[in-house]
Each structure stands twice: as structure tokens, then as C-alpha cells.
C-alpha positions in Angstrom: -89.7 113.1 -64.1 -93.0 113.1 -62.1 -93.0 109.4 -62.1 -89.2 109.4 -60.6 -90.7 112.1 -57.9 -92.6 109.7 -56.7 -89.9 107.8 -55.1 -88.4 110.1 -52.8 -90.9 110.3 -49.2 -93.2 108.4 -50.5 -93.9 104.6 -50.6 -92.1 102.8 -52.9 -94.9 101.5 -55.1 -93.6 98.3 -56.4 -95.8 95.6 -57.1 -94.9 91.9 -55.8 -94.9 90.4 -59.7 -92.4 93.7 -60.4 -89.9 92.7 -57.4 -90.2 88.9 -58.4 -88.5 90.0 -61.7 -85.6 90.8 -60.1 -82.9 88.1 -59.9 -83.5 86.0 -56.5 -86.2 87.9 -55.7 -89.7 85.7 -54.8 -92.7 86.8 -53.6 -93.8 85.4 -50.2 -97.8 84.1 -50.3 -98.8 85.1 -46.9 -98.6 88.7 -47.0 -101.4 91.8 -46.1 -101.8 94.2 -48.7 -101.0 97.8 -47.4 -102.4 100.7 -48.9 -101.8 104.8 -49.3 -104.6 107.1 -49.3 -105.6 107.3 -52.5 -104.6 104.8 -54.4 -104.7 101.3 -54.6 -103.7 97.8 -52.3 -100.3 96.9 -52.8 -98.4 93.5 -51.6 -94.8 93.8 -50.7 -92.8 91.2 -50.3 -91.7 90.3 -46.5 -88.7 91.6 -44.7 -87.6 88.0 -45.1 -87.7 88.0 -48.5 -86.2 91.4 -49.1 -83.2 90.9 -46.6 -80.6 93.3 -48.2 -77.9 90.7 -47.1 -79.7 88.4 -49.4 -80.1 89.9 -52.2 -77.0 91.2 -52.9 -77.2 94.8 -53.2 -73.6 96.7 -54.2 -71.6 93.6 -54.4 -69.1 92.9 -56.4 -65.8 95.0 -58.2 -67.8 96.9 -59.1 -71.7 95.2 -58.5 -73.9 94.2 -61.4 -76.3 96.5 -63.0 -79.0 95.0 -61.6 -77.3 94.8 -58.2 -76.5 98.4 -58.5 -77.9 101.0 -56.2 -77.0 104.6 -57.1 -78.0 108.3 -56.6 -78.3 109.7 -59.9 -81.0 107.4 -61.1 -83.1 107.6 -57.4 -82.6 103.7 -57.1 -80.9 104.5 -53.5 -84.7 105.3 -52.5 -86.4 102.5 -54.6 -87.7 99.5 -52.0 -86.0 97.1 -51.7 -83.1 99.0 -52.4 -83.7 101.3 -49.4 -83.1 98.3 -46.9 -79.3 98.7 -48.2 -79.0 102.4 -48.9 -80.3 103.5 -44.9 -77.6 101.5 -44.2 -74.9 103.1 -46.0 -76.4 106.5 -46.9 -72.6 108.2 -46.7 -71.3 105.9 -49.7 -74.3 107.9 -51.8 -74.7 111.8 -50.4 -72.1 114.1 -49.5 -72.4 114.0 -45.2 -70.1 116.3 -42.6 -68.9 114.0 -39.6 -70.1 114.9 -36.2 -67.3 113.6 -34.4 -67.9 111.9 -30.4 -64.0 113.5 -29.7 -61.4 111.8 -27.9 -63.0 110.7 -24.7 -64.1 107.5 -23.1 -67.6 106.1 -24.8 -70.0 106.0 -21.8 -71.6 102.8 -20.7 -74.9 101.2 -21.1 -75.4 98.5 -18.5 -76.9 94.8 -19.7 -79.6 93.3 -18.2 -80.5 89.5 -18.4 -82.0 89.1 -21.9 -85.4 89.7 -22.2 -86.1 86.7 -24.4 -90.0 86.8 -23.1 -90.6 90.2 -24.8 -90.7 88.9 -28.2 -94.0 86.8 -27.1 -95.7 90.1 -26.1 -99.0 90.8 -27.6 -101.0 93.8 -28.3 -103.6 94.8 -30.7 -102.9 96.8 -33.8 -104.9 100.1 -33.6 -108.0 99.3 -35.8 -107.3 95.7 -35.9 -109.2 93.0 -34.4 -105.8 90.3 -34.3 -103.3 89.9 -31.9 -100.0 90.2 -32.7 -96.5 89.6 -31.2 -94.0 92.4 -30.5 -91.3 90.1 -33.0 -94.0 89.5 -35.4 -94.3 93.8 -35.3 -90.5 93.6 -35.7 -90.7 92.0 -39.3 -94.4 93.4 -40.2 -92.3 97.0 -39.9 -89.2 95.7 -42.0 -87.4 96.3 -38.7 -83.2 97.0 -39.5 -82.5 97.6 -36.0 -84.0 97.9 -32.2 -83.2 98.5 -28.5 -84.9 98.7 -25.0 -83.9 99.9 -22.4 -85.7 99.5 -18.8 -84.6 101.4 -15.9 -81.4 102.2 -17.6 -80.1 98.5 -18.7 -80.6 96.6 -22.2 -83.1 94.2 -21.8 -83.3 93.6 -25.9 -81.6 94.3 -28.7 -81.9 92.9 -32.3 -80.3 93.9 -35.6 -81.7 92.7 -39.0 -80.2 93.0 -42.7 -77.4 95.5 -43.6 -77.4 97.0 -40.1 -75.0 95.3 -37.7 -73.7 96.5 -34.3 -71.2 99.6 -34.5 -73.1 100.3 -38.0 -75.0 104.1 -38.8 -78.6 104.3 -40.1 -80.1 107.4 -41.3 -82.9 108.5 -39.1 -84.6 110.9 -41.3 -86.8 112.8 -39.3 -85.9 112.0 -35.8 -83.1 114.4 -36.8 -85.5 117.4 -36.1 -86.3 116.1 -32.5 -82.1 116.3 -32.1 -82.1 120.5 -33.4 -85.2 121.2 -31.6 -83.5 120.1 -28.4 -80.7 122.4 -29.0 -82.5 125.0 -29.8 -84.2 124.5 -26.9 -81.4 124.7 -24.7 -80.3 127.8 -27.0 -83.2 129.5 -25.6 -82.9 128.6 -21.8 -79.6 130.0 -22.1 -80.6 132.8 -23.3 -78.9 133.2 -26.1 -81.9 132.8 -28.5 -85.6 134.3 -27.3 -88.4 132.1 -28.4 -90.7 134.8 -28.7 -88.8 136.9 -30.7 -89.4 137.0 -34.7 -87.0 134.6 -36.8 -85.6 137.7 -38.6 -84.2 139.6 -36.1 -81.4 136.1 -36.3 -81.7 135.9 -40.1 -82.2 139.1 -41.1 -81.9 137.3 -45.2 -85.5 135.5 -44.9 -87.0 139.0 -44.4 -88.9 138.6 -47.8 -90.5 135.0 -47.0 -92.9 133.7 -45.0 -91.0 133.4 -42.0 -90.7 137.3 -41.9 -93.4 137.8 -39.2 -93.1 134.4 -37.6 -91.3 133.7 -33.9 -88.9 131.3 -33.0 -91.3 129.9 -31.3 -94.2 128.6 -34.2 -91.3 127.5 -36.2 -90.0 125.1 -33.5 -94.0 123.8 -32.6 -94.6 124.0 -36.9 -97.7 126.7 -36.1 -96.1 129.0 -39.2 -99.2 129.1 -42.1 -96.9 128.5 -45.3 -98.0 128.3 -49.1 -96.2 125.0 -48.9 -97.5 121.4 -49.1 -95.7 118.5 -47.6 -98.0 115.3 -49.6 -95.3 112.9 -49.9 -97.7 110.8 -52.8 -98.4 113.9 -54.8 -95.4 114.5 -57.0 -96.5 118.2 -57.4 -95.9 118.8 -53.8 -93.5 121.4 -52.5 -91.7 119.0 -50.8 -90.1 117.5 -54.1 -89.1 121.5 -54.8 -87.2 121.7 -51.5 -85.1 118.1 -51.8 -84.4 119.3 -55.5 -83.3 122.6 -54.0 -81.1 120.8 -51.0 -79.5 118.3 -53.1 -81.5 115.7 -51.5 -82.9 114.3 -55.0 -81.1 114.8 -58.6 -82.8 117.7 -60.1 -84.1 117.5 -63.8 -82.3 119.2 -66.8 -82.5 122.9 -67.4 -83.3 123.3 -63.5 -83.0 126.7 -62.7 -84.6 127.1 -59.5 -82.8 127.5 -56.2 -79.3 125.1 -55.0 -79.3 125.3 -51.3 -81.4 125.0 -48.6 -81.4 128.4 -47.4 -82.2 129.8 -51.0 -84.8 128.0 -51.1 -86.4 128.8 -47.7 -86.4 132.6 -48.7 -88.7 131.8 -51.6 -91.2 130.5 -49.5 -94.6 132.5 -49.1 -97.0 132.8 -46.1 -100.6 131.2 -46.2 -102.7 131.8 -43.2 -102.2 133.3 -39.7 -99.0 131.7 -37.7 -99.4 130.4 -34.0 -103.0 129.2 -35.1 -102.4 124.9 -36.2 -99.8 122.5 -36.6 -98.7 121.6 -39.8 -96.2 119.1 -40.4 -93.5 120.9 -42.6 -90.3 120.0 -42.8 -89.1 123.6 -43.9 -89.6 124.9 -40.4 -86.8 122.4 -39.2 -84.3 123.9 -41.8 -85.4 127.3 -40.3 -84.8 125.7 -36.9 -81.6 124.5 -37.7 -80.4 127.4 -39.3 -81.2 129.4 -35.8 -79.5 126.9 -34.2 -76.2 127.5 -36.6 -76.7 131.2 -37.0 -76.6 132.0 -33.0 -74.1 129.3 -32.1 -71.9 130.4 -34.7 -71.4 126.9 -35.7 -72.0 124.7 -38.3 -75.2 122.4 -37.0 -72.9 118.9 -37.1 -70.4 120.9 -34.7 -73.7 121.8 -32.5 -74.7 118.4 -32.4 -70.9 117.1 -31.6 -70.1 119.5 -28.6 -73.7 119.7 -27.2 -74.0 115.5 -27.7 -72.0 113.1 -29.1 -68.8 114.7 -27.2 -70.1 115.1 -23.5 -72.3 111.7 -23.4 -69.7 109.6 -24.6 -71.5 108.5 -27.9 -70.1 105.2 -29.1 -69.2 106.2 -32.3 -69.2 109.2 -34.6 -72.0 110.2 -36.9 -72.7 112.0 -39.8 -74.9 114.2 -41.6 -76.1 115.1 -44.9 -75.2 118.4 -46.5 -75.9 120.4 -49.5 -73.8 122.3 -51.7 -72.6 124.5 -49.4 -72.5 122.5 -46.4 -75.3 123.2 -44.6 -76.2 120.3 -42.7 -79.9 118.8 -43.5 -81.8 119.4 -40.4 -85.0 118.1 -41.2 -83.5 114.6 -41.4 -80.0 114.2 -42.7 -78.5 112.2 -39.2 -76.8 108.7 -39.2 -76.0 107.2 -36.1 -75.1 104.2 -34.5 -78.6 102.4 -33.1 -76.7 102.5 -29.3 -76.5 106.2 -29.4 -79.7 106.7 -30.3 -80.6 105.0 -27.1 -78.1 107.3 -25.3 -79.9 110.4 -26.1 -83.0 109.4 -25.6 -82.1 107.3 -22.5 -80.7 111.0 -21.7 -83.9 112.8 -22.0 -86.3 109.8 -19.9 -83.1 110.9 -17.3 -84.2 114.7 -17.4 -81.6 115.9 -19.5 -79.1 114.0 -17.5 -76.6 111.2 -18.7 -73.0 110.1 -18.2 -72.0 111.8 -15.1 -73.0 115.0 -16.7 -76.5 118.0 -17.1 -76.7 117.6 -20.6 -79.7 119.0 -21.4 -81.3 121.1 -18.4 -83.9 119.3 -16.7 -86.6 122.2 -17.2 -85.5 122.0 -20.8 -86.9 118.1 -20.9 -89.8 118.5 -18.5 -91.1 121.7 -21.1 -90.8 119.3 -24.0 -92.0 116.2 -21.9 -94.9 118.5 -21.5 -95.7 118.8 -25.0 -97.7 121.8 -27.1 -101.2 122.6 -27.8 -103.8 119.5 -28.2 -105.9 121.8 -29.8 -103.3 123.3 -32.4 -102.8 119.7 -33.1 -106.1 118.5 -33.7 -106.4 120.3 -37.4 -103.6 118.2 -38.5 -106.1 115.2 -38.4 -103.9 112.4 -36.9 -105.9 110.1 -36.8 -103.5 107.6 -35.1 -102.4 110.4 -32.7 -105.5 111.6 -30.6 -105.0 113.9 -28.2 -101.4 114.2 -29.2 -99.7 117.3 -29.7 -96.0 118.6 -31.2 -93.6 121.1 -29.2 -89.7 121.7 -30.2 -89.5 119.5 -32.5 -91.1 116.1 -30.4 -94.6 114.4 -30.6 -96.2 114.3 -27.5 -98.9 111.3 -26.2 -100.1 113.0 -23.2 -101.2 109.7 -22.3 -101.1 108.5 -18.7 -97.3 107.3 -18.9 -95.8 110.6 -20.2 -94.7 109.2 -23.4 -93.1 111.7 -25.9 -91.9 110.9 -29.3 -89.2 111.5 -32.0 -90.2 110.1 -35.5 -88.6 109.5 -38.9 -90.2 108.5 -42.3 -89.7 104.4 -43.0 -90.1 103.7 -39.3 -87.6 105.3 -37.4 -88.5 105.9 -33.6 -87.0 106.8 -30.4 -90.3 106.1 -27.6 -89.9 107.3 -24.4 -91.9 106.3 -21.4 -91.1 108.1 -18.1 -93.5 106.1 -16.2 -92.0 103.1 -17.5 -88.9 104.3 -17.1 -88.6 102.5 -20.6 -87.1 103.9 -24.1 -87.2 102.2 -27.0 -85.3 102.8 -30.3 -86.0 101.8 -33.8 -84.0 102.3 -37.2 -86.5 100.6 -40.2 -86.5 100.4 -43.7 -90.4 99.7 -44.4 -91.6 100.0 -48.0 -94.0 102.4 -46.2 -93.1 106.1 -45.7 -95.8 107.6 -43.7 -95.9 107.2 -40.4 -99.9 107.1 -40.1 -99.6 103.4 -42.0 -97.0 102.6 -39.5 -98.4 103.4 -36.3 -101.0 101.0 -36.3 -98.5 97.7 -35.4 -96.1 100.2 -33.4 -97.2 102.6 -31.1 -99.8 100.2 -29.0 -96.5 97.8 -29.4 -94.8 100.0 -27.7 -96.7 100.6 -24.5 -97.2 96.8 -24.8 -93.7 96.1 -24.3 -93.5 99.2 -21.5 -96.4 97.6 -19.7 -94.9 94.4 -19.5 -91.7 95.6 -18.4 -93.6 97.6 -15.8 -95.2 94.7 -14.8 -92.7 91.8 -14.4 -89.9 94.2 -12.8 -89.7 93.2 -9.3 -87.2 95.3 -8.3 -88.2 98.7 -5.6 
């Protein structure tokens, strides 16, 4: 069971002379190992090589065994499986629809293509080699991407099972979607950031969140007995999936079967409001505020404060456990256009199809980011000078950019300067971001810079 543990948020370990055993499956020569702290170089094979289209995956009546990717036996988050199942994550977990509504979908105006981006070059931080923005593309198993300058597409590509009017999970770019709600919770008064979390949910009196505010939880400053080591299959994490229905959950399991339940066992470790630590269990807190003070579930949150009012292309989904609690931390599927919406939205202070969806003092507080210093102890290394606040990672660099990140290489970059945004959906064999950000985020400001550069418009 340890071994299987391993799969789920982590990197898929798989040897190349493993995946060349499977059926029309061939190693590519030129390839770079990558490695994870701790243990040792690993070869994958190319996104080429491990197109999902290509290989097959889930088809037939019914597929092949060897074709097959399931829940139950944690092959859905096996690489290359994974380049199907974020693809198609509703055929394997139970999801509630967050539904765009009746109206008119808003419109997102075309540029020329942009054909000369794809021969942009930039340096990968730590590397002494240039590469090109397509070459970062496939180095990052790229499923799907779009940029947007000054409010037009200038590019957009999709790659393997993801094709236009298709959802991809986002994992973690989820939480940037609840923090913003909360957020605008909180400038409406309706939720008080400096008030503790139990005077909303009175039931996590006994946990660690009992003396925390609303605040730490959303900027992840709470000090929790609670690891989040996606290669250590002894890490907390792997308790709370198990507990969400996230991962299948071992014989005899006894321990708790919802989200919630689970966050009330959690115990404190440390002072709160003193570092960041990235833990995922502060997002289901988060959401749960979110829920319990709207008096909604969190996909109807996310449908009338977004996809209704924006006029979201199509509707999305998220995952639930076994009593329907949506998955905050990183449950969302959406279509790769509507991801641009949103966070076309927030580079236009909160403001987007004819509407003030998000208040612009809202944005500009979260454009603003946290505390650097908070920060630091996290040990970024890729990140200097970065910082986290509601939910968003924040550059501080001399553009303004602000993030929302997902395991596996999803991304929605914002650069206000640039008055760029660029959004990714991915499906690297790679979990962390830390190994991903070296051929992303200087990619990134790359493309901004260029776009910056070659506009000649006033």
C-alpha cells in the first residue's frame, strides 16, 4: 500500500525500460534525466512519445487491460496514464457541475497569430542553454495553452487528449478560484478576516484551526502537525486524499470519510501568523468558510460568483467526496478558454464582460501579495522574494506578476505590466512545481517581454 501511495502527488516514477514494456510504447534517445530530491535520475519518455491519442488509453467496448485506466487500482494517476485521465477526470471521480447558466458566453477577441512566439528564447533558471518557448511547451508535457495580450488571443495550442471545448483538471489552481471568493466574502462584509475560523465553524473547535483567523488560513500562516511531502508516502497528505475520497483507501480503513472529518482531527504545531507553509488543508478550511457563510454549496459559489456573470464558455465541474463537499484544494475542471477569462478578469481589476466581478480593491490586495518574509521559511528556491496571500503566489517582480499554480504544470500567469496572461493545463510526469519552474516561469516573462516589445500599438 505504501508503494501505491506513492503515486498520488507525487512523480510518477516510471523508468523508460518500464514504459517501453508497454504495447506501442518506445523510449525516445534524446531525453534529460529529471530528478526528485532525494532520490535518483529518472528518463521519461517525451510528450511525443507518450501522446495519450497515441497510445490508446480507454479505447475500445470496453478497452484492453492494458489500455485500461481505472480508479480503484490508482492507474488514473500512473504517467503516462495521467496525460488521459486530466483529460477526462469526471469519467473516474464523482464531480458536482458548476453550471455557466443560460446566458450568452462572453467574447474573447483574436488577434493575428502570434506564430513568432514559438521562436522565443529564454534561459531555464539554473541552466546555461537556451531554449524556445515551444521547445518549453513539450519539455513540460504541455496538454493545453493560451495568451492573451491586451485582451486578444495571440496563441493558442492544444496537445493530446485535450481539444478545444474539452475540461482539464487544474488541481491546485482551484485554491486561487476560493481564495478569490473568499476574498470578496470579506469585502462584503459578510466574512471578517481577522476574526477566528470557529466563530463560522463552530465544529473544528477541537483542531488546530481553533485559535487560527480567517486570515492565516487564507495566506497558509496556521502552524499544523501536518506534512504535505508529496514523495514520502508517510506524509499526511496521503491521510487527507484517503479521508476525501481522492485515493482508494486500504482494507480495514477506519479512519475519517470526508473532508471535514478529517480537518477536525488535525492538531496545531507552532505559533500561526508566523511562516507560510504550503498545506493544502487550509484550502478545505477556506472553502468550507466560503460554503458555510454563503450558505451554498462551493460549485454553486463558484457558478453564480463566475462562470454565470462572465459568460464562461462552458460549464465545469468539481470533484466531491462522499457527502458532496466540493474538493477545494484542487478538485476544478474547466475549459482552457475560461481559465483565460478569469484570469484575463483579474489583469482587468476584477472587471470582465461588461460587468465588476470581483472588486477592483479585492484584485489590487491580492496583486499586492503577502509577507516576503513569511515566505522566505518555505525555502522556494525557484520563488525568491515571492510571497502567498488568498490563495495566489505573488513575484513582486518589476511587472506585478501574480500567480495561480497546480501540481503537473497547471498555471494561470498574470502580468499587469504586460498586460499579458497566460494559461496552462499540463500533464508532466513531474508533480512538484519547484522541478517545473525552471523551463516556465523565465518562459513566461520571456513571452511577456516580447509581446511588450513588438506591440506597436499606444
Amino acid at each position: 500500500m505504501k508503494r501505491l501511495l506513492m503515486i498520488l502527488l507525487t512523480t510518477a516514477l516510471t523508468p523508460v525500460g518500464a514504459l517501453a514494456q508497454s504495447p506501442g510504447l518506445a523510449p525516445t534517445p534524446a531525453q534529460a534525466p529529471l530528478q526528485t530530491p532525494g532520490q535518483a535520475s529518472v528518463v521519461y519518455p517525451d510528450a511525443a512519445a507518450t501522446d495519450p491519442i497515441a497510445m490508446g488509453w480507454m479505447v475500445g467496448s470496453p478497452p484492453p487491460p492494458e489500455r485500461l485506466i481505472q480508479y480503484d487500482d490508482l492507474s488514473f494517476m500512473r504517467f503516462p496514464q495521467t496525460r488521459w485521465a486530466f483529460s477526462h477526470w469526471r469519467e473516474l471521480r464523482p464531480t458536482a457541475e458548476i453550471s455557466r447558466g443560460d446566458g450568452p458566453v462572453s467574447a474573447l477577441p483574436t488577434a493575428a497569430a502570434r506564430d513568432d512566439l514559438d521562436a522565443v528564447t529564454f534561459t531555464p533558471i539554473g541552466g546555461d542553454q537556451p531554449m524556445t518557448w515551444a521547445q518549453s511547451l513539450d519539455a513540460n508535457y504541455t496538454d493545453g495553452v493560451l495568451v492573451m495580450h491586451r485582451g486578444e488571443i495571440v496563441y493558442e495550442r492544444y496537445f493530446g487528449a485535450l481539444k478545444p471545448r474539452g475540461q482539464h483538471i487544474a488541481h491546485s489552481v482551484t485554491k486561487s478560484f476560493v481564495g478569490t471568493a473568499a476574498a470578496m466574502l470579506i469585502a462584503e462584509r459578510r466574512l471578517d478576516r481577522d476574526a477566528l475560523v470557529v466563530r463560522y465553524i463552530p465544529e473544528l473547535a477541537g483542531s488546530a484551526f481553533a485559535d487560527a483567523t480567517v486570515g492565516q488560513v487564507l495566506d497558509m500562516t496556521t502552524g499544523l502537525a501536518y506534512t504535505e511531502v508529496y514523495t514520502d508516502p508517510n506524509s499526511d497528505a496521503f491521510a487527507f486524499v484517503r479521508a476525501g475520497g481522492m485515493m482508494p483507501r486500504p482494507a480495514g480503513y477506519d479512519g475519517p470519510t470526508t473532508t471535514f472529518d478529517y480537518l477536525k482531527t488535525l492538531k496545531k504545531a507552532g505559533e500561526h501568523g508566523k511562516a507560510f507553509a504550503y498545506k493544502s488543508v487550509n484550502t478545505e478550511v477556506a472553502g468550507w468558510l466560503v460554503s458555510r457563510v454563503s450558505g451554498k454549496p462551493l460549485a454553486q459559489v463558484l457558478s453564480e460568483r463566475f462562470w454565470q456573470p462572465m459568460g464562461m464558455e462552458r460549464d465545469a465541474y468539481i470533484q466531491v467526496d462522499s457527502s458532496g463537499t466540493g474538493y477545494a484544494a484542487g478538485g476544478l475542471n474547466l475549459d482552457l478558454r475560461d481559465l483565460g477569462r478569469f484570469c484575463e478578469m483579474m489583469r482587468n481589476q476584477g472587471a470582465f464582460n461588461g460587468q465588476q466581478i470581483v472588486p477592483a480593491a479585492v484584485v489590487a490586495d491580492i496583486a499586492g501579495g503577502g509577507s516576503p518574509e513569511a515566505f522566505v521559511s518555505a525555502g522556494y528556491k525557484t520563488l525568491p522574494g515571492w510571497s502567498y496571500h488568498n490563495q495566489w503566489w505573488v513575484s513582486h517582480n518589476d511587472h506585478g506578476a501574480y500567480m495561480a499554480r497546480g501540481v503537473y504544470g497547471q498555471a494561470c500567469y498574470v502580468d499587469p505590466k504586460a498586460e499579458t496572461i497566460i494559461v496552462r493545463f499540463a500533464s508532466s510526469p513531474l508533480a512538484s512545481n519547484a522541478l517545473l519552474d525552471p523551463t516556465s516561469l523565465p518562459a513566461y516573462a520571456a513571452i511577456a517581454d516580447h509581446l511588450m516589445a513588438t506591440d506597436s500599438r499606444p
